[in-house]
C-alpha positions as CSV (number, residue, x, y, z in Angstrom):
1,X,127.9,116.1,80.3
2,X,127.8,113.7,77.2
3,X,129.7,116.0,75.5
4,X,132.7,116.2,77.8
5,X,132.7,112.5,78.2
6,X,132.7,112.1,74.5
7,X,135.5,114.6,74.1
8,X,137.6,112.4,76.3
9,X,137.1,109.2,75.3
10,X,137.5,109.9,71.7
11,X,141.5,111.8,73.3
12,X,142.1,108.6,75.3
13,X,141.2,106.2,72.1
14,X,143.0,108.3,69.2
15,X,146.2,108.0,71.5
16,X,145.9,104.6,72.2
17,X,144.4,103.7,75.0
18,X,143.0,100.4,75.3
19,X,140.2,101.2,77.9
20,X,139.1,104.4,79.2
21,X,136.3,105.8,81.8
22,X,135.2,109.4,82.5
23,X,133.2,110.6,85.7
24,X,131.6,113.9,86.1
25,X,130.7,114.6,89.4
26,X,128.7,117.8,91.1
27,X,129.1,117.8,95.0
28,X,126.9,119.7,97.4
29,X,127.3,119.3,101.2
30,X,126.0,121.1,104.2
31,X,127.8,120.6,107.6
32,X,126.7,122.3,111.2
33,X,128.1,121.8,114.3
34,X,127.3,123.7,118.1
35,X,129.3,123.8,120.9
36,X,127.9,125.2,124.4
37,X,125.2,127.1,122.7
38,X,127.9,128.7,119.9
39,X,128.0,127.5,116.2
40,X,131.6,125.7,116.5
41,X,131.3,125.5,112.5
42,X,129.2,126.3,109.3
43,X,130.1,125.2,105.8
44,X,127.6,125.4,102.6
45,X,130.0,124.0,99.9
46,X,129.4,123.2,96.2
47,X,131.9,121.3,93.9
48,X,132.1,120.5,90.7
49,X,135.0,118.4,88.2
50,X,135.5,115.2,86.4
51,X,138.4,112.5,85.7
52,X,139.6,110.3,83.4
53,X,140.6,106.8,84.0
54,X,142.7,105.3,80.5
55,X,144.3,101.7,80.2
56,X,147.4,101.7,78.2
57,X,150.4,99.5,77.4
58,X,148.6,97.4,80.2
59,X,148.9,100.8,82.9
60,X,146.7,102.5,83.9
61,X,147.0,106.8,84.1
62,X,144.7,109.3,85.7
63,X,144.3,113.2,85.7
64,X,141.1,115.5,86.5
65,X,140.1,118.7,86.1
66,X,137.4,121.3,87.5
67,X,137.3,122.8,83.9
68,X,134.7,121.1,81.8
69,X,135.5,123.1,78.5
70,X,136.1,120.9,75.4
71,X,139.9,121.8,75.3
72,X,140.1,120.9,79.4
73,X,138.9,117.4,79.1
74,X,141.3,116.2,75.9
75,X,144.3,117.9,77.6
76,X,143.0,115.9,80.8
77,X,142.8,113.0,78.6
78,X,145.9,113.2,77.4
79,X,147.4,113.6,80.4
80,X,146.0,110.6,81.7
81,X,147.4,108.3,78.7
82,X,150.7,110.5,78.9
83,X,150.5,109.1,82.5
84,X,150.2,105.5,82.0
85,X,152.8,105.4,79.3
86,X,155.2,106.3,82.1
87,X,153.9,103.6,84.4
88,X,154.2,100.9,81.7
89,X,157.6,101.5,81.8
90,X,157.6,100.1,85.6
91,X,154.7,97.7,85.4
92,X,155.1,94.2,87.1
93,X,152.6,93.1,84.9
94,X,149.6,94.0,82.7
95,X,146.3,94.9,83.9
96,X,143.8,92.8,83.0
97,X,139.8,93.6,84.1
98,X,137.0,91.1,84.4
99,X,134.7,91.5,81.6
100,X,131.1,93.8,82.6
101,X,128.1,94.6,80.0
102,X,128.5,98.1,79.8
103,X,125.1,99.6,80.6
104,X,122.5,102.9,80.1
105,X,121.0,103.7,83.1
106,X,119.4,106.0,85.6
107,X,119.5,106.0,89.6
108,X,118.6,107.7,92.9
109,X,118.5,107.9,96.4
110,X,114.8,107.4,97.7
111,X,114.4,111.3,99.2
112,X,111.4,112.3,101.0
113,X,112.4,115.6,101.6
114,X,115.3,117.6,99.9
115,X,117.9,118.3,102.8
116,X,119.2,122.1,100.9
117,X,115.4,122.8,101.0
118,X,115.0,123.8,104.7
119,X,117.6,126.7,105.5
120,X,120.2,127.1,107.7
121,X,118.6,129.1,110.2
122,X,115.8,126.2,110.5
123,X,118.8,123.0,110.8
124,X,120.4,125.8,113.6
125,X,117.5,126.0,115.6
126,X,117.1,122.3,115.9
127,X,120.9,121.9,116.7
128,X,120.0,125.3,119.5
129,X,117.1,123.0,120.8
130,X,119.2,119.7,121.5
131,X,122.0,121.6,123.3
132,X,119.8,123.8,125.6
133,X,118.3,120.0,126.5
134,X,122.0,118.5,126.8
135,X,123.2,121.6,128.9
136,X,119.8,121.9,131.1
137,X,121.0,118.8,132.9
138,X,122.9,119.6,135.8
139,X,126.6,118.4,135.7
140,X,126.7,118.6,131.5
141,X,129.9,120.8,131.1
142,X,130.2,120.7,127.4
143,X,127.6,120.0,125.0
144,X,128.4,119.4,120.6
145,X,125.8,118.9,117.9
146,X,126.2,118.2,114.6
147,X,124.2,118.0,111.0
148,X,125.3,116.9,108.0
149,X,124.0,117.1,104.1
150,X,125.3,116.1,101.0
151,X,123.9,115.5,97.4
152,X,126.3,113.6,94.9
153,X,125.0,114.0,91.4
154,X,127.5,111.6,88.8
155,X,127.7,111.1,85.3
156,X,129.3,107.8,84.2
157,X,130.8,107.1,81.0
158,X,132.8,104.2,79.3
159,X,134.6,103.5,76.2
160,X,133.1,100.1,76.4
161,X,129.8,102.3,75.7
162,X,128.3,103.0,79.6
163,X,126.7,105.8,80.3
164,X,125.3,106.4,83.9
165,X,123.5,108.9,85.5
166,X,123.3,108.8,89.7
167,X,122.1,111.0,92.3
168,X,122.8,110.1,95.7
169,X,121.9,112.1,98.6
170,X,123.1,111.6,102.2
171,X,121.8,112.9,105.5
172,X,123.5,112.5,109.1
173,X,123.4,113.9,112.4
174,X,124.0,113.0,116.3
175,X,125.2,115.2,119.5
176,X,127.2,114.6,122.8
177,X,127.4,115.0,125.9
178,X,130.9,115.8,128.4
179,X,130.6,115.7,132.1
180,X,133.8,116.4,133.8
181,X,134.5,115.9,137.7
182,X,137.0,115.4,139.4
183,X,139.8,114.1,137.0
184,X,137.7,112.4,134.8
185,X,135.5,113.0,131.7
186,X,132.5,111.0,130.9
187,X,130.6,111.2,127.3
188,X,127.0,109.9,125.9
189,X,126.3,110.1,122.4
190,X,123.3,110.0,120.7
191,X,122.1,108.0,118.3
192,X,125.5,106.8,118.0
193,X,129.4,108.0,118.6
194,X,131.3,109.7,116.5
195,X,128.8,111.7,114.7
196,X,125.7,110.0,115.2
197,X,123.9,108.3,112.3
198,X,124.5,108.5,109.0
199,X,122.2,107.0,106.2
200,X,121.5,107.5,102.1
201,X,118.1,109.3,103.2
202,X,116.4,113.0,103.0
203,X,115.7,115.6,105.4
204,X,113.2,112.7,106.7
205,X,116.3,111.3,108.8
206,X,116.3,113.9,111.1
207,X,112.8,113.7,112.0
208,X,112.7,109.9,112.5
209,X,115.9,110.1,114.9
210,X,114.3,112.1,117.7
211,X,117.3,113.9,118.7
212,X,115.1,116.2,121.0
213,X,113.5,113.7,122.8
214,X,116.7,111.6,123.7
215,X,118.3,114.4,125.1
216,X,117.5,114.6,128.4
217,X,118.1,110.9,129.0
218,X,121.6,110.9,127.2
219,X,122.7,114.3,129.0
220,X,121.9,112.3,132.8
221,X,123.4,109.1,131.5
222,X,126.9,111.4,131.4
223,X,126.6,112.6,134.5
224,X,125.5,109.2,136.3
225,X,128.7,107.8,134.6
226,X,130.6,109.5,137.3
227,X,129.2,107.4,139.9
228,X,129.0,104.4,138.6
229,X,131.3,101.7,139.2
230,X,134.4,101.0,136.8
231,X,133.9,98.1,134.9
232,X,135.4,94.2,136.4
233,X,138.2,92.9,135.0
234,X,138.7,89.4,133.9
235,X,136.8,86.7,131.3
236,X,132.8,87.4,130.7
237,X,129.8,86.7,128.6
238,X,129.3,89.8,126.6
239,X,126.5,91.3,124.7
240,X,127.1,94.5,121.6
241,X,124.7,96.5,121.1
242,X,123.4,97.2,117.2
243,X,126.2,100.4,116.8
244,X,128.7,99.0,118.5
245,X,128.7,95.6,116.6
246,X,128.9,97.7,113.2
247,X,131.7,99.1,114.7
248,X,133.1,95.3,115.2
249,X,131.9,94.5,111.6
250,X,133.5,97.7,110.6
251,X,136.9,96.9,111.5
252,X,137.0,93.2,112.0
253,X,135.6,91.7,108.8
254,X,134.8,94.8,106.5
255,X,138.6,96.2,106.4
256,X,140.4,92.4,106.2
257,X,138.2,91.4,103.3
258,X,139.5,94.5,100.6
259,X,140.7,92.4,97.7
260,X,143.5,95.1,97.4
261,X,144.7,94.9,101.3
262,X,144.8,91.2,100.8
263,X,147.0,91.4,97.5
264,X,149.3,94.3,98.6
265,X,148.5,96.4,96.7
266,X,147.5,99.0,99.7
267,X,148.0,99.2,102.9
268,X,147.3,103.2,104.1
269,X,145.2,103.8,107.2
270,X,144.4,99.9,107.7
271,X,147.1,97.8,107.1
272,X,147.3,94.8,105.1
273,X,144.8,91.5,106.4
274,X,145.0,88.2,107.5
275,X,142.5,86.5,104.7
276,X,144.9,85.3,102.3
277,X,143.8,83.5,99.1
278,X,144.7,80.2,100.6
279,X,141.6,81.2,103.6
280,X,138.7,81.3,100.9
281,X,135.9,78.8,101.3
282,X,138.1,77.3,104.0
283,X,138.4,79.4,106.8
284,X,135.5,79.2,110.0
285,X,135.3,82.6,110.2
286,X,132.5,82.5,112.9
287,X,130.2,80.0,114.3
288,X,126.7,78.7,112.7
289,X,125.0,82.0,113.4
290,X,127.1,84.5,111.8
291,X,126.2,85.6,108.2
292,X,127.6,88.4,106.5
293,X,127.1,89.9,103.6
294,X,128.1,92.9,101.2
295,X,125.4,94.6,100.0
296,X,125.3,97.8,98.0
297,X,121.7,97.3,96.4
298,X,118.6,99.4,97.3
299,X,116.6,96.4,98.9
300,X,119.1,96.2,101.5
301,X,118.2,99.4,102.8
302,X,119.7,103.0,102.9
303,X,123.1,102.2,103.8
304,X,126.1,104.9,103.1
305,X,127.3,102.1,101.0
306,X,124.1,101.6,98.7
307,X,123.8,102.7,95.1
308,X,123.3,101.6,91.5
309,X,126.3,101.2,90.2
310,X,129.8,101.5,91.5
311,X,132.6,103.8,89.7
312,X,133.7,101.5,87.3
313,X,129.9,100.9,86.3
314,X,129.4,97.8,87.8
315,X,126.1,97.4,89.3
316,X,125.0,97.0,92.8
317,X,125.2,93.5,94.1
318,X,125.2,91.2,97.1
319,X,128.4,88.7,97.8
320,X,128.0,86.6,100.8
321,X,130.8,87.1,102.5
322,X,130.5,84.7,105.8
323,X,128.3,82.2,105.2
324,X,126.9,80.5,108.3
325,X,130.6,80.9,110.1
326,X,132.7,80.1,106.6
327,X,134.7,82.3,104.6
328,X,133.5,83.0,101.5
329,X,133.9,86.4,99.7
330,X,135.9,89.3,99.2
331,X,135.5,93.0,98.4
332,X,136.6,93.3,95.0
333,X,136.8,95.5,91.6
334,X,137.5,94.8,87.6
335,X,141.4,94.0,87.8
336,X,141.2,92.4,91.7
337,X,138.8,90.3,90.5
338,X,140.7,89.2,87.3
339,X,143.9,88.5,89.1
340,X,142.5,86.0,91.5
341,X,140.0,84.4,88.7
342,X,137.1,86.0,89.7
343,X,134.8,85.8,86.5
344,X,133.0,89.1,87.4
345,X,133.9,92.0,90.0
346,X,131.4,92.6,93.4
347,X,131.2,96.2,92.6
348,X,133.3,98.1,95.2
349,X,135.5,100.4,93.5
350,X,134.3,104.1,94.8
351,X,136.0,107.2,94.9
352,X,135.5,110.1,97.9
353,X,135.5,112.7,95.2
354,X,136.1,113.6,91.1
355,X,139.9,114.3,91.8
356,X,140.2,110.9,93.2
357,X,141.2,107.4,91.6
358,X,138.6,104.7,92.5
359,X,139.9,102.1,95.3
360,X,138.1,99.3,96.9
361,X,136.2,100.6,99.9
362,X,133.3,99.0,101.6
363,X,129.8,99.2,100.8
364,X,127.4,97.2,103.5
365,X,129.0,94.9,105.4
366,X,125.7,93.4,107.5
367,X,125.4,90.8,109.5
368,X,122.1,88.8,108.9
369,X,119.7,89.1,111.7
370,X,118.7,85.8,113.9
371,X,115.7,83.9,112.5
372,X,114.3,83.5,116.1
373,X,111.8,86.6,117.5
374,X,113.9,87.9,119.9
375,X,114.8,91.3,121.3
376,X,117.9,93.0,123.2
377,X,115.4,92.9,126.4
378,X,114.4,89.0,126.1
379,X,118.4,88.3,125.0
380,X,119.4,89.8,128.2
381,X,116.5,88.0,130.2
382,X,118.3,84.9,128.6
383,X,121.5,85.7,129.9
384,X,122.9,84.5,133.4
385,X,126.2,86.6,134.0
386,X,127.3,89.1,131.3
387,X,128.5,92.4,130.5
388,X,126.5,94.4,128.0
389,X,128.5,97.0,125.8
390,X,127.1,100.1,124.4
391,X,128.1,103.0,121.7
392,X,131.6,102.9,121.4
393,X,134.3,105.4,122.8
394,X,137.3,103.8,121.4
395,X,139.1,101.2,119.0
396,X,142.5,99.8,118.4
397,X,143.3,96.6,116.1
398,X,146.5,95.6,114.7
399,X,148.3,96.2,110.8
400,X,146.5,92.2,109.9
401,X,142.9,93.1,111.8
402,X,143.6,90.4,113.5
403,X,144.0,91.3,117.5
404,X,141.8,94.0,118.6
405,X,140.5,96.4,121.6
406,X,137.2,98.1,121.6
407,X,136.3,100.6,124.7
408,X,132.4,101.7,125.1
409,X,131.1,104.6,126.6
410,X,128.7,102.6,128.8
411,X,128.2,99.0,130.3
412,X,125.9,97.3,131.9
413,X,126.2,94.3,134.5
414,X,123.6,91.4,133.6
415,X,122.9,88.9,136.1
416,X,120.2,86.0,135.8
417,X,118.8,88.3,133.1
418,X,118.5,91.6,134.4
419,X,120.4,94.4,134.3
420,X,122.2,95.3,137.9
421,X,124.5,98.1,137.7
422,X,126.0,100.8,135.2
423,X,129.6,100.1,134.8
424,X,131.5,103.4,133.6
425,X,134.8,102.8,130.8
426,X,134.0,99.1,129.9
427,X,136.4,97.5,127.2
428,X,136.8,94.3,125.8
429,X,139.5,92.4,123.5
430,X,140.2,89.5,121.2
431,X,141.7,88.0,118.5
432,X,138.7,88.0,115.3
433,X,138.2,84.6,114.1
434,X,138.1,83.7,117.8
435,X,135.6,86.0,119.1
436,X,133.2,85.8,115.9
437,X,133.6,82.1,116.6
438,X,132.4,82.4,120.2
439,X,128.9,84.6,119.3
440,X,126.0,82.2,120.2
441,X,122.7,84.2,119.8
442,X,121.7,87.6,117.9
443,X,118.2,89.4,117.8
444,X,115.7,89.5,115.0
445,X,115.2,91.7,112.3
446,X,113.5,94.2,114.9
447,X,116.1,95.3,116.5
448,X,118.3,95.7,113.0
449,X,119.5,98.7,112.3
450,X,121.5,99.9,108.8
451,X,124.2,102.0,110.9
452,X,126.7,105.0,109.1
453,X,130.2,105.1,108.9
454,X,131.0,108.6,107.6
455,X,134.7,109.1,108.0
456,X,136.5,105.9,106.9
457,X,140.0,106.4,105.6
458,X,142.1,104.9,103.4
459,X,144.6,105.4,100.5
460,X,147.3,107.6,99.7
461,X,146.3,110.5,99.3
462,X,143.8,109.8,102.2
463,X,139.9,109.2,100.8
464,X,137.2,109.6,103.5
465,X,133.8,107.9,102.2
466,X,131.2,106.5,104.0
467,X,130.0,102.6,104.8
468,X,127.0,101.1,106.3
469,X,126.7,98.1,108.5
470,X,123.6,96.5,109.6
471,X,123.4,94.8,112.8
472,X,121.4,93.5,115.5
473,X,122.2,93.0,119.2
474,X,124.9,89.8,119.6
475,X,125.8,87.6,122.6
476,X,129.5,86.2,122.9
477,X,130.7,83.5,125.3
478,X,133.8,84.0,127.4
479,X,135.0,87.7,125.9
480,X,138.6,88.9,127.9
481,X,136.9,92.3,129.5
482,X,138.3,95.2,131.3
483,X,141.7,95.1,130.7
484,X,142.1,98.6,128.4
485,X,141.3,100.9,131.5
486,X,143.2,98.8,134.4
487,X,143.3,101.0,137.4
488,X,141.1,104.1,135.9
């Protein structure tokens, strides 16, 4: 791998480029799914292919290849300074890119157990288990399971003189459950929606999620849904659960803080955002208790946006980006960071695959657990009247991620701290810096979880990568519910 890097960066310098990158990358990934008792799909994939990433004339160019021959990677190089020539010609400006110690270094994913070590027959049978325990509940009319692999092995390579070797592997998996009567469809998912839970682990995921065991209780949850009564319209207390507050997180502060978004420079899948420059170190993002940070490093725990260094070779690092309710940090790479006089980038440029140019994506966006002991089951003992939200069914928020509409698959009525009734299609909406600004208590690091976001999307062509977001169980004061299913 040394070899093809060095055969590319010497192309990209004798033709003048100014800066230059090359990343090797070897994919594996795994992915099963059921459906009723049937595999509904089966994929054992393996790719392999590198880039190169060249400054010149102040542009930048970019070409890959699958072929790593010696003649492959200096045509690719060429190609790649070939490319930025032509964008020079249409350049607003030249690129400039915040100065970073180029590095030698070696990093992995913590595994236990190798995922690709246990067979396909063996993840099957456990997928076979969960649905006969989904389907065994009377009322369950469709069942889907779902298990995920992948291991990422990248070479890194700069001609500032980096050279980076990473091997990240990623587990995931989750079911569902469909009961359908009458005109209407009710799902549970387990451990979360949307394919479950995702996190930069081994084979050891699996067996610390306890699919089996939760399947039962999610499969009658579905069904009971039927009979429950729709959720009340009008202005509560609310309380998110852990997933569903990633979810928030996800789309409510991780998406508006991309340095890129926030410069227009992008604007696929997401829109643009509402924190302009002017905002920074300014804005009251939230109230006293929230704290959020980006994290990408190991300590903050196996998060689908955790590793050692990002795809530009910055290293892994923590930005605070709320701050006990203030403003105070964006997502941003080499040439964001220079443009808005950021001495050194946060290390967030990523790329889905080795035929894709690097973009800003998120890597953990947590919020900070409450200081305070205190559990979902003492915050809702603590709670007079209030609707509590869990595992979400639906989103919608607008091209600024400003105004917003999130729909759960189940509720629950509190009242002077217990729980009363199961509400079936709750929702609730509001505009981000005033909700965030109304949340007035969230649990303790026990109930803090590092969720997965497998499929996020953005850019042109479309990348789908994967982002973590820890959260704990919030309270908010005075939350507009019930409105997205009027009259259901």
């Amino acid at each position: 791998m040394k070899d093809l890097g060095f055969w590319a960066l010497d192309t990209a310098n004798q033709r003048g480029a100014s800066y230059a990158d090359v990343r090797v990358v070897n994919d594996r990934s795994r992915a099963l799914a059921t459906r009723n008792g049937k595999i509904g799909s089966a994929s054992d994939a393996e790719s392999e292919g590198f880039n190169v990433r060249v400054l010149v004339d102040g542009a930048w160019g970019f070409a890959s290849s699958a072929d790593p021959g010696r003649s492959s990677a200096e045509a690719t190089a060429a190609r790649a300074v070939d490319i930025a020539r032509a964008s020079a010609r249409v350049k607003e400006k030249d690129v400039s890119l915040a100065p970073e110690k180029p590095v030698t270094a070696e990093w992995s994913t913590p595994c236990r157990v190798d995922p690709f070590s246990l067979s396909v027959a063996d993840n099957l049978a456990l997928l076979d288990e969960i649905d006969s325990q989904l389907r065994a509940v009377p009322g369950i009319t469709l069942a889907e399971t779902n298990m995920n692999f992948r291991r990422e092995e990248q070479w890194f390579f700069s001609s500032e003189g980096a050279s980076i070797h990473q091997t990240k592997y990623t587990t995931g998996a989750g079911y569902a459950a469909y009961a359908f009567a009458g005109n209407e469809i009710q799902k549970r998912s387990y451990p979360n929606s949307f394919g479950g839970q995702w996190q930069n682990k081994g084979y050891e995921l699996i067996e610390e999620l306890e699919l089996v065991e939760n399947a039962r209780r999610i499969g009658d949850e579905a069904v009971r849904l039927h009979n429950a009564d729709q959720c009340p319209e009008g202005v509560f207390d609310i309380i998110l659960d852990g997933s569903q507050l990633g979810l928030q997180i996800h789309e409510s502060i991780g998406h508006p803080i991309e340095l890129d978004r926030v410069l227009g420079m992008e604007a696929n899948f997401a829109g643009t955002s509402f924190l302009t420059l002017d905002q920074l170190h300014r804005l009251r993002y939230g109230s006293e208790l929230v704290n959020v940070v980006a994290d990408a490093r190991q300590e903050h725990g196996p998060g689908l946006g955790t590793f050692g260094f990002d795809d530009e070779g910055v290293p892994a690092q923590c930005t605070p980006i709320i701050s006990s309710g203030l403003f105070t940090g964006y997502l941003t790479s080499r040439e964001t960071a220079a443009l808005v006089g950021i001495e050194r980038s946060g290390g967030a440029l990523r790329a889905e695959n080795w035929n894709r140019l690097p973009i800003i994506r998120m890597t953990n966006i947590s919020i900070l657990p409450g200081n305070q002991d205190l559990s979902l089951e003492e915050l809702v003992a603590s709670t007079d009247h209030a609707i509590l939200f869990q595992t979400n069914r639906s989103w919608s928020i607008d091209d600024k991620r400003y105004n917003f509409q999130f729909g759960t698959e189940i509720g629950w009525e509190i009242k002077k701290g217990k729980r009363v009734r199961m509400l079936k299609n709750p929702s609730y909406s509001g505009i981000t810096t005033e909700f965030w600004n109304s949340m007035d208590a969230i649990c303790s690091r026990q109930e803090w979880t590092l969720w997965g976001t497998p499929h996020c999307g953005k850019g042109q062509p479309q990348q789908v990568m994967g982002t973590g977001h820890g959260a704990a169980p919030a309270r908010f004061r005075k939350v507009k519910v019930g409105s997205a299913y009027r009259g259901a």
